[in-house]
N, C-alpha and C positions, 0 to 999 in steps of 0.2 A: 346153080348152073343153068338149070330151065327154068321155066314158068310152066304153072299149073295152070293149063287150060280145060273147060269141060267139066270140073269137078263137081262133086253132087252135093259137096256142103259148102253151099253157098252163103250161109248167115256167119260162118267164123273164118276169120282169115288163118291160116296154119304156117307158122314156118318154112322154111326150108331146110330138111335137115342134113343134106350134103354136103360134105366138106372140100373147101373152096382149094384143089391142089395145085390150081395155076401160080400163088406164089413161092409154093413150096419147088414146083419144079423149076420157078426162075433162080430161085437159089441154089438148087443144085447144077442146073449150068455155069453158073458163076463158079462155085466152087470146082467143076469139069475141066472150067478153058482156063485158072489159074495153076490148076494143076497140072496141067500140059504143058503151061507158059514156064513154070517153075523147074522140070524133070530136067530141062539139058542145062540150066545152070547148073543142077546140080552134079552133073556126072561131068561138066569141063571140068579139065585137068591142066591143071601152070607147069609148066615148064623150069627145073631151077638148075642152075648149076651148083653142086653140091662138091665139097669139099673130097678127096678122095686119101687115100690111103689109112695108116695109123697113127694115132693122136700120139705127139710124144710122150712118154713116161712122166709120169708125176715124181718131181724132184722129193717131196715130203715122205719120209720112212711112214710106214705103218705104227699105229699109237700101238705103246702099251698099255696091256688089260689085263684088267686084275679080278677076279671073278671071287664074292668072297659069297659062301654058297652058307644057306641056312636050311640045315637038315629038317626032317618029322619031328623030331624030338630035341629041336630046339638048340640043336648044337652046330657052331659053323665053324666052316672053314676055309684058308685064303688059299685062295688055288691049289685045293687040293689036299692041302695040309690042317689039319686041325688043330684049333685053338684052346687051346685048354685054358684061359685066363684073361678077364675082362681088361688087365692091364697090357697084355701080350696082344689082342685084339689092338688097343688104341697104341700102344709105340706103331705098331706096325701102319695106321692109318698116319700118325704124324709124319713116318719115315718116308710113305708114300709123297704128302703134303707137304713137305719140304724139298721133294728135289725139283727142278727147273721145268724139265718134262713133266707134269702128273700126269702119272696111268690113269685111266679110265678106269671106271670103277664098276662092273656090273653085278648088283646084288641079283643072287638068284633064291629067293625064299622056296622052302617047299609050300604046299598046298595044305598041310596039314599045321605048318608052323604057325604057335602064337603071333597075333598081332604086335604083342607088346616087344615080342624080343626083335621081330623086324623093325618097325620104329626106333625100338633101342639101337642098333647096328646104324639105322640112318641118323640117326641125331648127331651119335658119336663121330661117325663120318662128315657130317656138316660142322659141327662144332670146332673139330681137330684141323678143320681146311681144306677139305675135299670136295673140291669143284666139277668134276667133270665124273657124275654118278647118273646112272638109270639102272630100273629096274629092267631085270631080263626072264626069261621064261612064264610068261602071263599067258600063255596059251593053255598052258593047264589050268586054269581058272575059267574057261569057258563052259558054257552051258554044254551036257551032253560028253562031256569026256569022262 
């Protein structure tokens, strides 16, 4: 920024070691007057005219759900009711998979149940023609619970 005038060592020329802030400060005016320039776009507000009252009813009945729940101990059951029988288990998925409407199918595993017997329940359900299945209750599977 200055020159050294006067100095006493005159056989070696020395740097300058101050840092040069004149272009630091042009950029932060820049960066100043864009952001000035930018604040009232941001807070205008459009004007809409928006539709008003309530949407009519949805003609479509609510799906039926079938919830077929897989205990700690590996034993399930279809809403509720318990299955005592891998063949009781699968009529029930075909009788599901045969009518026109399919219920929804939401398995709900415990947290402690085998993998293998969850898999087994999905297989049988995809197999038999069971289209319209997710899993439900994964929240107990989180970290910290």
């Amino acid at each position: 920024m200055g020159m050294n005038v006067g100095s006493d060592s005159t056989t070696e020329d020395e740097g300058i070691v101050d840092i040069n802030t004149t272009p630091l400060i042009d950029v932060m005016l820049v960066l100043l007057i864009m952001l000035i320039i930018t604040i009232p776009l941001q807070t205008h507000s459009v004007s809409m005219d928006l539709p008003q009252g309530n949407p009519p009813p949805s003609s479509a009945p609510d799906p039926k759900v079938v919830t077929v729940a897989i205990d700690f101990d590996n034993s399930v059951s279809w809403n509720g009711t318990p299955i005592t029988s891998e063949a009781d288990l699968q009529s029930r998925f075909m009788q599901a998979a045969s009518t026109p409407d399919q219920p929804e199918m939401h398995i709900h595993p415990n947290r402690l149940a085998d993998y293998r017997t969850v898999a087994h329940v999905l297989a049988d359900a995809q197999r038999l023609g069971i289209t319209k299945m997710g899993i439900v209750g994964q929240d107990q599977f989180m970290e910290g619970q």
